[in-house]
VOGU-3710 file (C-alpha; in Angstrom, 3 decimals, decimal comma):
1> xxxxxxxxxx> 43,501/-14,082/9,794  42,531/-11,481/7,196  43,972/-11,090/3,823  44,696/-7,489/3,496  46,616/-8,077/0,320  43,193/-8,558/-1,646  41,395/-5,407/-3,383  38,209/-6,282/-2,301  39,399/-5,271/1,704  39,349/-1,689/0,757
11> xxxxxxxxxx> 35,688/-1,592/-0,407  32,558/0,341/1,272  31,426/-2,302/3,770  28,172/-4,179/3,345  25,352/-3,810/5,332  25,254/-7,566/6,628  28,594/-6,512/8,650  30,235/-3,312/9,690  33,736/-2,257/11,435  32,231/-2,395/15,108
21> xxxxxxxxxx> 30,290/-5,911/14,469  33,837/-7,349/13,498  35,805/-6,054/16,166  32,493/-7,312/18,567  32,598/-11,017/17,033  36,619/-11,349/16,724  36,701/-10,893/20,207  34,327/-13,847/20,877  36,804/-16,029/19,215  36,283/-19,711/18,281
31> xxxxxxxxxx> 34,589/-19,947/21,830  31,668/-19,633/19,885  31,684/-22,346/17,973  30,595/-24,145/21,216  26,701/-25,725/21,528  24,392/-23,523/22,795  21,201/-24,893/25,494  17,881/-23,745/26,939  18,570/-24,671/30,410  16,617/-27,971/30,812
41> xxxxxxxxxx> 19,369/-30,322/29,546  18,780/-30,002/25,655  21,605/-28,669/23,447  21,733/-27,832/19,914  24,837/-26,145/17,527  23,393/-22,944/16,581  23,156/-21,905/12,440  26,612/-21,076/11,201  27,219/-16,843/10,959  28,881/-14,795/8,593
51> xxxxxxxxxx> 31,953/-14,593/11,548  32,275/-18,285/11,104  32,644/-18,634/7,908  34,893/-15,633/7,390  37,458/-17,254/10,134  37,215/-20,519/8,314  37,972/-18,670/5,059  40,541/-16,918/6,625  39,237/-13,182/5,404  36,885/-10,875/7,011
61> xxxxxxxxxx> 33,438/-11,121/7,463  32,751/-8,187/4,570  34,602/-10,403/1,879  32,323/-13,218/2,665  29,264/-10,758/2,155  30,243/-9,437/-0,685  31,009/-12,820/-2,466  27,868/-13,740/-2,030  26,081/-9,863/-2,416  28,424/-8,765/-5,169
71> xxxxxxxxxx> 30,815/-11,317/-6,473  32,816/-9,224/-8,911  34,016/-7,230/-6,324  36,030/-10,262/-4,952  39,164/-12,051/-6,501  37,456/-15,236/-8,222  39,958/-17,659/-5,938  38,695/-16,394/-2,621  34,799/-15,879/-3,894  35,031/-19,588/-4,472
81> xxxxxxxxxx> 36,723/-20,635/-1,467  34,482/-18,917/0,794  31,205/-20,290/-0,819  32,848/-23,542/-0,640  33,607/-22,739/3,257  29,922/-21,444/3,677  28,202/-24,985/1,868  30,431/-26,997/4,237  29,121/-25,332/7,056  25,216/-24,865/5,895
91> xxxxxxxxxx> 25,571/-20,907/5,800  22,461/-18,673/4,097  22,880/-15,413/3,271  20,443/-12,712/5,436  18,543/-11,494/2,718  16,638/-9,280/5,076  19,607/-8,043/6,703  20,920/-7,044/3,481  17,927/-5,740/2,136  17,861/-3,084/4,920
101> xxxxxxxxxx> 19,479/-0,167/2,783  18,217/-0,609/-0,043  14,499/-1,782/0,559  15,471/-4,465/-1,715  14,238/-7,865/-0,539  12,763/-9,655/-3,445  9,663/-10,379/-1,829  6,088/-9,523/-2,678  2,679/-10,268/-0,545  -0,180/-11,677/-2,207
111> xxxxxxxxxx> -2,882/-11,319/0,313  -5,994/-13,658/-0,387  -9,519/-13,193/1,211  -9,784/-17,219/2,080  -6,463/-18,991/1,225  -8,746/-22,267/1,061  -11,069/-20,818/-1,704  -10,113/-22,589/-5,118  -10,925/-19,077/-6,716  -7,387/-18,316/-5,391
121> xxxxxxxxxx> -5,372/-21,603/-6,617  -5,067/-19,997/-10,102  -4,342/-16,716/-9,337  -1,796/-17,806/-6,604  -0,317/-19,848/-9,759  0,080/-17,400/-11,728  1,241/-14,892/-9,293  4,475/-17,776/-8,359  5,102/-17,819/-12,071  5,441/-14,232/-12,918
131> xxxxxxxxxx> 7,064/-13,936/-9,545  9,967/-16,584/-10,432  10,559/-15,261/-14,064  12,067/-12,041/-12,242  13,403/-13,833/-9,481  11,124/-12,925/-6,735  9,585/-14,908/-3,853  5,736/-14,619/-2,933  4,642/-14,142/0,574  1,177/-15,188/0,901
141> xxxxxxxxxx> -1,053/-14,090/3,499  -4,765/-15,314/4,463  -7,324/-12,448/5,309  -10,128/-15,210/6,174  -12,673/-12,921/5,019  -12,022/-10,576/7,894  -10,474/-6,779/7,170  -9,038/-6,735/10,803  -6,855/-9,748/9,817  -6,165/-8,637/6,759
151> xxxxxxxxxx> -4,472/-5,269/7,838  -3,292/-6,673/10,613  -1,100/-9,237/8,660  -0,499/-6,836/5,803  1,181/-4,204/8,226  3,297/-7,016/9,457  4,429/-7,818/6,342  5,261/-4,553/4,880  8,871/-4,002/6,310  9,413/-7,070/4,342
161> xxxxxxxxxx> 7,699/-6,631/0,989  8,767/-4,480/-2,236  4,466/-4,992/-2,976  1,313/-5,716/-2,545  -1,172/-7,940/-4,236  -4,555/-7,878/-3,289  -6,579/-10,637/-4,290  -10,504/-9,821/-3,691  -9,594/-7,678/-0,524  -12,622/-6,734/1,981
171> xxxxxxxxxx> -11,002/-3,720/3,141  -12,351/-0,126/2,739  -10,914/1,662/-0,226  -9,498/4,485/2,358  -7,549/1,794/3,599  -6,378/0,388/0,656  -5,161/4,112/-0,445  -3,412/4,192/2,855  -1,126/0,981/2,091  -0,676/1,912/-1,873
181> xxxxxxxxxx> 0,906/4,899/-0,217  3,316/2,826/1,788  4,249/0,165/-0,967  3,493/-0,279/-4,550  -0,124/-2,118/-5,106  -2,427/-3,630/-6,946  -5,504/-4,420/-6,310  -7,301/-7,876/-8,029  -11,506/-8,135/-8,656  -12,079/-4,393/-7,871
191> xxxxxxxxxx> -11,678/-0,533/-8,959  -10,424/1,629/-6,669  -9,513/5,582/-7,627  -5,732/6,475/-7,672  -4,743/2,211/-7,065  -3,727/-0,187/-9,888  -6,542/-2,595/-10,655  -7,091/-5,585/-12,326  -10,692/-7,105/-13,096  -12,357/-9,403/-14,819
201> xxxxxxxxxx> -15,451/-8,029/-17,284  -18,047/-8,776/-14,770  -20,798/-6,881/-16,750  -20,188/-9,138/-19,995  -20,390/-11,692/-18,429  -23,295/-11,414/-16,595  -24,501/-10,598/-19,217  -23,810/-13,573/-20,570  -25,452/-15,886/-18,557  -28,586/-14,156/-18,068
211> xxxxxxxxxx> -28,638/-14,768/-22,537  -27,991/-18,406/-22,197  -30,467/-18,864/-19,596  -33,055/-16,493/-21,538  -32,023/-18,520/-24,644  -33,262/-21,947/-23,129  -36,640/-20,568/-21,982  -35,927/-18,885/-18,779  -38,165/-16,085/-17,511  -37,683/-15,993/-13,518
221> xxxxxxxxxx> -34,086/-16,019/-12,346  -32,829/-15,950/-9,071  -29,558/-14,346/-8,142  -27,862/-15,984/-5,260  -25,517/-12,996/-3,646  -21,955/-13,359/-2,373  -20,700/-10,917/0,572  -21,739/-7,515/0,454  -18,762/-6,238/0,958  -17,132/-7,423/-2,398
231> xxxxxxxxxx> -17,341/-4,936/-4,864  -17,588/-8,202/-7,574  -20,741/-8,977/-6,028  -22,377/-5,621/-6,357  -20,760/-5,500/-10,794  -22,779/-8,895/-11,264  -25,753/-7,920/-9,772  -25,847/-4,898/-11,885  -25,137/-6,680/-14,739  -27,717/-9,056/-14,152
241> xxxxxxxxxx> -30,265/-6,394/-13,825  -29,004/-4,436/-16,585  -28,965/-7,818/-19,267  -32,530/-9,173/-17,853  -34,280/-6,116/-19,214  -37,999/-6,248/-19,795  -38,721/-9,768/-20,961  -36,984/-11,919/-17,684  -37,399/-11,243/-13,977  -34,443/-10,874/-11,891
251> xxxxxxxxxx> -34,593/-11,783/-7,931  -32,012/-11,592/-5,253  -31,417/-13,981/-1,821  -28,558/-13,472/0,110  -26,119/-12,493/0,785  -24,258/-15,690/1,864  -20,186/-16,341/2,611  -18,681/-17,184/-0,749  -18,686/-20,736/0,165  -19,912/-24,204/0,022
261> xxxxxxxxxx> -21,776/-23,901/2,947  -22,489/-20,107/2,252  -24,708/-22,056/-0,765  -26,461/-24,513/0,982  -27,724/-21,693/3,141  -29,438/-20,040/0,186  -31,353/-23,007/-0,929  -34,209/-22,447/1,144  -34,597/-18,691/-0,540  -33,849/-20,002/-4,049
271> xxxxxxxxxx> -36,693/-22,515/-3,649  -39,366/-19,806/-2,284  -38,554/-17,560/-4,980  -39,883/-20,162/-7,410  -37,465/-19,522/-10,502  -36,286/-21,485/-12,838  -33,095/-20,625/-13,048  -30,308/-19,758/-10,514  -27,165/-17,915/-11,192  -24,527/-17,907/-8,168
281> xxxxxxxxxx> -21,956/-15,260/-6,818  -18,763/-17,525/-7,611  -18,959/-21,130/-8,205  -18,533/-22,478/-4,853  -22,240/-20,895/-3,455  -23,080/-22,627/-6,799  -22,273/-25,609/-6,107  -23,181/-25,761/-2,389  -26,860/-24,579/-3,549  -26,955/-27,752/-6,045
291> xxxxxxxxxx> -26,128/-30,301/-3,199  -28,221/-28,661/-0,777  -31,245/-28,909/-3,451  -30,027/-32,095/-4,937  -30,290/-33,806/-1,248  -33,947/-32,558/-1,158  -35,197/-33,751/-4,295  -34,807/-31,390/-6,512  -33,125/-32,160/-10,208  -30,666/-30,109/-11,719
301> xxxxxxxxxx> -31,003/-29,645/-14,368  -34,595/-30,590/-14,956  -36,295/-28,588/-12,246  -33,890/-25,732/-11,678  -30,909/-24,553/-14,267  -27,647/-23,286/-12,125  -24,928/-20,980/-13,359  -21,697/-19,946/-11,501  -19,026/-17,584/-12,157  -15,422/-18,063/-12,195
311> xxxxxxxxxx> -14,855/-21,729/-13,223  -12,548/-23,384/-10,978  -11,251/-26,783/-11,119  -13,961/-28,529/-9,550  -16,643/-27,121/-11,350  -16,226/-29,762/-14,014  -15,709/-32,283/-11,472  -19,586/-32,001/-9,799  -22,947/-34,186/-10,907  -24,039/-32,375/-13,307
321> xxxxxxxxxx> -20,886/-30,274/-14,722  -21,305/-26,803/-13,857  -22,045/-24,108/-16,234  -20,330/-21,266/-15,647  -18,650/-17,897/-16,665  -14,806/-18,797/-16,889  -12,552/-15,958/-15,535  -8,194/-16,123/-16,974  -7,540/-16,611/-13,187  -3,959/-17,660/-13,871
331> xxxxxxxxxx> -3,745/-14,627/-16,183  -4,811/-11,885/-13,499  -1,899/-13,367/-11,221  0,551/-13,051/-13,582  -0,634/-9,653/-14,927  -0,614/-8,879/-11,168  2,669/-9,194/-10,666  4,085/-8,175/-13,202  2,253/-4,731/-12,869  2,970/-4,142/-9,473
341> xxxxxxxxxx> 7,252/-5,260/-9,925  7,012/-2,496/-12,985  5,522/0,174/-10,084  7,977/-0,688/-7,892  10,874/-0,656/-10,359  10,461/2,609/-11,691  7,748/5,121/-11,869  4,922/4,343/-13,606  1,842/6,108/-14,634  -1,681/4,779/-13,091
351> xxxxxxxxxx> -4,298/4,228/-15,263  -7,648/6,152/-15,080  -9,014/2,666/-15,657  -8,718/-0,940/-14,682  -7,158/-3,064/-16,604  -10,020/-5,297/-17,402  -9,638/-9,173/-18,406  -12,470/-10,969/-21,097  -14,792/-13,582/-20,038  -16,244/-16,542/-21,265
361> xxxxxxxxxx> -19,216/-18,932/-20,619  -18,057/-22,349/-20,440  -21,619/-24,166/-20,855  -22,334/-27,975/-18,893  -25,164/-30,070/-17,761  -26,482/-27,662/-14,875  -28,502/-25,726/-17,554  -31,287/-26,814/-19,755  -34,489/-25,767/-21,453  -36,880/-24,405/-19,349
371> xxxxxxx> -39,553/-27,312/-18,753  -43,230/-25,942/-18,761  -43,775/-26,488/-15,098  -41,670/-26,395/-11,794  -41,424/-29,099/-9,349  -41,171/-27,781/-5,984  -40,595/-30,407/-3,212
//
């Protein structure tokens, strides 16, 4: 039986219940408290509702959403009564259902290209951490390196979303634009007109490597490419090119998956191009390329110096250590976030610019001075 005596009766109702819903469940009674089956012999209670616990309370089923939505709208006695009532019987609040009029759900996506990548575990870190501190909860979806999947899973997720991070998406900027229009986004690793981006200074620090290499005696320099779709890919190259200038030659072979196994397929092509030196898309394709050569004689350093980009954990974990440029992974996460909760919070000016992160060049054992002669096997 209600309590029509409390204040809290007269308020506007929530959207988790309404007038019609309660008249529908009271007339189901406490018949539904029976077990529910499939039809083959197996039975199961079903997950307490918000009618349950309001007739165990003894008030209606809009007190017990508001003591949980809005607790100061409900006399302190029954708020506590009804979430003891509730933990008794193992009710959860429907968030989504009560997100409904507001848009409100305290979720954002963080959309990855290849969950699996290591690239990611910092970044996802960081994005959990920023996410947490305003009491949010990340939904992470896995593109696989394919833009079908990843708008596929992205329009799935947007009824459920307040934003969109996009970690080193493949899709076309048109329809990036398209989704920025339907939620607040930002977009990680690239720079894309009229869209919040975050990067990393891919020009420095390409431009850094091609110094240390020049530094220890390097001439010829391969550059082993990552997908051709990734914008990073085509900012290293051209800072490659750019920092090489007149005194080292730059190559290209590729483009391989951003991957262990994306590496080892570019071995061949490093080894024909007879450089000394070998700088890699990201660091996995770096340090598939070293086993690869490694298994076929060849000695890294000694024969062939090998830079990477990003440095991920296992970088210093390989025979040799891998040199590499180190990217605030964790940092771009959290910055992530934390942009794209202050565009969907209020309105907030986009930059003309990314927001662009520093570098640095974390140096190893995969580089060396350049010996006078090549051994090619």
């Amino acid at each position: 039986m209600s309590r029509t005596g409390d204040p809290e009766e007269s308020a506007t109702p929530d959207p988790e219940v309404s007038a019609k819903d309660d008249a529908k469940e009271s007339a189901k009674g406490d018949g539904e408290e029976s077990a529910q089956g499939d039809g083959e012999g197996r039975t199961w209670t079903r997950p307490p509702t918000i009618y349950d616990v309001a007739r165990a309370a003894g008030v209606a089923a809009s007190t017990v959403s508001r003591a949980f939505s809005r607790p100061g709208r409900v006399n302190a006695e029954t708020a506590d009564r009804i979430r003891a009532v509730a933990a008794e019987m193992g009710y959860r609040t429907n968030y989504l259902a009560r997100a409904l009029p507001t848009g409100r759900t305290s979720m954002l996506a963080l959309v990855t290209s290849d969950v699996t990548n290591p690239f990611h575990a910092e970044i996802i870190r960081g994005a959990e951490v920023a996410a947490a501190e305003a009491d949010y909860t990340i939904l992470l979806i896995d593109a696989q390196e394919d833009d079908r999947i990843e708008r596929k899973n992205i329009e799935r997720a947007l009824p459920s979303v307040e934003g969109i991070v996009l970690a080193s998406t493949r899709m076309s900027d048109s329809a990036i634009r398209m989704i920025a229009k339907q939620r607040p986004t930002v977009v990680l690793n690239r720079d894309i007109t009229d869209v919040s981006s975050i990067v990393t200074d891919n020009l420095h620090g390409a431009r850094l490597a091609v110094d240390h290499l020049a530094g220890l005696g390097h001439r010829t320099v391969v550059y082993a490419a990552g997908p051709e779709s990734s914008w990073v890919d085509g900012m290293r190259w051209r800072g490659l090119r750019e920092a090489a200038g007149a005194g080292l030659r730059m190559q290209r072979v590729g483009p391989v998956p951003p991957t262990i196994a994306g590496g080892g397929q570019a071995a061949a092509d490093v080894v024909r191009s007879a450089a000394t030196a070998v700088v890699a898309y990201n660091d996995q394709v770096a340090i598939g390329l070293m086993r690869r050569l490694q298994a076929s004689g060849v000695r890294i350093p000694e024969d062939l110096s090998v830079v990477g980009f990003d440095d991920i954990f296992v970088a210093d974990l390989v025979q040799p250590g891998l040199t590499t440029v180190a990217a605030p992974l964790r940092a771009e996460g959290h910055i992530a976030v934390r942009t794209v909760l202050s565009l969907a919070n209020g309105p907030a000016c986009r930059p003309d610019q990314p927001r662009t992160l520093p570098v640095k060049l974390v140096t190893r054992d995969s580089t060396a001075q350049r010996r006078a002669t090549r051994r090619n096997t």
